[in-house]
C-alpha distance (Angstrom), angle and dihedral (degrees) to the residues before:
residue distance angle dihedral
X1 . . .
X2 3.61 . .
X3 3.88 98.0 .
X4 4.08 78.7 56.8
X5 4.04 94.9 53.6
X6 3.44 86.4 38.6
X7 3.13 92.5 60.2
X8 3.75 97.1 46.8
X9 3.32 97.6 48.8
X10 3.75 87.0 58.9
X11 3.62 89.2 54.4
X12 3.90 95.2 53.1
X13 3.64 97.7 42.0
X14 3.79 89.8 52.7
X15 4.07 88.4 50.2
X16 4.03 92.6 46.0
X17 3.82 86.0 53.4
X18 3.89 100.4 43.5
X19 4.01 80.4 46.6
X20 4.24 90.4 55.9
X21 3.69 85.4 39.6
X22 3.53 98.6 54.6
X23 3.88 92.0 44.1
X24 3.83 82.0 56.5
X25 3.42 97.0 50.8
X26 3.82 87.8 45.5
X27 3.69 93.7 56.6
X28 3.82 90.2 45.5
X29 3.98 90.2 54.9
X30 3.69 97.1 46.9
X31 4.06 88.3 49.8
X32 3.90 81.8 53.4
X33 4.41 90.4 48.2
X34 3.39 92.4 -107.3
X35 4.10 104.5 150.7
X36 4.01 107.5 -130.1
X37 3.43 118.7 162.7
X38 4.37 124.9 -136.2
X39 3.84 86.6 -123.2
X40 3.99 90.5 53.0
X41 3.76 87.2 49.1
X42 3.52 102.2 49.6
X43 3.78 109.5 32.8
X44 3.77 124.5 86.8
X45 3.57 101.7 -142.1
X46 3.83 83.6 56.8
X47 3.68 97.9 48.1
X48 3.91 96.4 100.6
X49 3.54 97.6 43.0
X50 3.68 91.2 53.5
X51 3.26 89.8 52.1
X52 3.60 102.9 49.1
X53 3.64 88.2 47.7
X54 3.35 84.9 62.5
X55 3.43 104.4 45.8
X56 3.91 88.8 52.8
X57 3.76 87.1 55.1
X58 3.62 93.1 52.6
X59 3.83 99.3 51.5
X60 3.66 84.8 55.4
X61 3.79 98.3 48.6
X62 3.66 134.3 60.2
X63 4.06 85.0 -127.0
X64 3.77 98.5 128.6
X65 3.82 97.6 173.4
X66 3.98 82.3 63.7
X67 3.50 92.2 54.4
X68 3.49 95.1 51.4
X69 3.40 90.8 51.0
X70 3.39 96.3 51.5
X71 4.00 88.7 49.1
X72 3.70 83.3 47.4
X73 4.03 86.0 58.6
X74 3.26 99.1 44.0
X75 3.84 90.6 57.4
X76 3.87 94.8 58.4
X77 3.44 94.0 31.1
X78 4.22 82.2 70.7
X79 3.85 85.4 35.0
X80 3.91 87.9 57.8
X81 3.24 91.1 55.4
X82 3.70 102.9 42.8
X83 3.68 93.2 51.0
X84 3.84 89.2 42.6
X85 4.00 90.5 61.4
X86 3.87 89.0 41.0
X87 3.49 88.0 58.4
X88 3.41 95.6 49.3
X89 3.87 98.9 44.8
X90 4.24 87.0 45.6
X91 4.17 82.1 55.1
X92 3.60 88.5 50.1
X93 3.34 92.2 52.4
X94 3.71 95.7 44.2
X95 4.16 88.3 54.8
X96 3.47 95.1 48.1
X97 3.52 91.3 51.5
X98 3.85 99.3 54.0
């Protein structure tokens, strides 16, 4: 059971920081008149598009905070999903033990 929270904590702490990070990043773009919209910020099911809107941005600009950032993102983003499928193999685990 605690290998499986563990693991899930992992998960959302990765998520919480790729949110702050991409509210960075957001900021940074906007500085640099780059149109993003609150909506594309804050909703989920717009995360990736934000972020490759971004990323597109920052190849073409000399902004090298924003490409950091989206380095940074690209980092967790693989973290999030490592941690996800840790979590669920460590629940899998924890059913098939009961």
């Amino acid at each position: 059971m605690l290998l499986t929270l563990t693991a899930f904590a992992l998960c959302f702490l990765f998520t919480v920081i790729d949110q702050v990070c991409l509210s960075i990043a957001c900021r940074h773009a906007r500085n640099a008149d780059l149109i993003i919209s609150k909506p594309d910020e804050l909703l989920n099911v717009r995360e990736l598009k934000t972020w490759s809107m971004i990323s597109d941005f920052a190849r073409c600009d000399s902004n090298e905070k924003l490409r950091d950032l989206v380095t940074v993102h690209d980092t967790l983003f693989k973290a999030r999903i490592i941690s996800f499928i840790l979590f669920l193999l460590a629940l899998l685990y924890e059913v098939s033990y009961w």
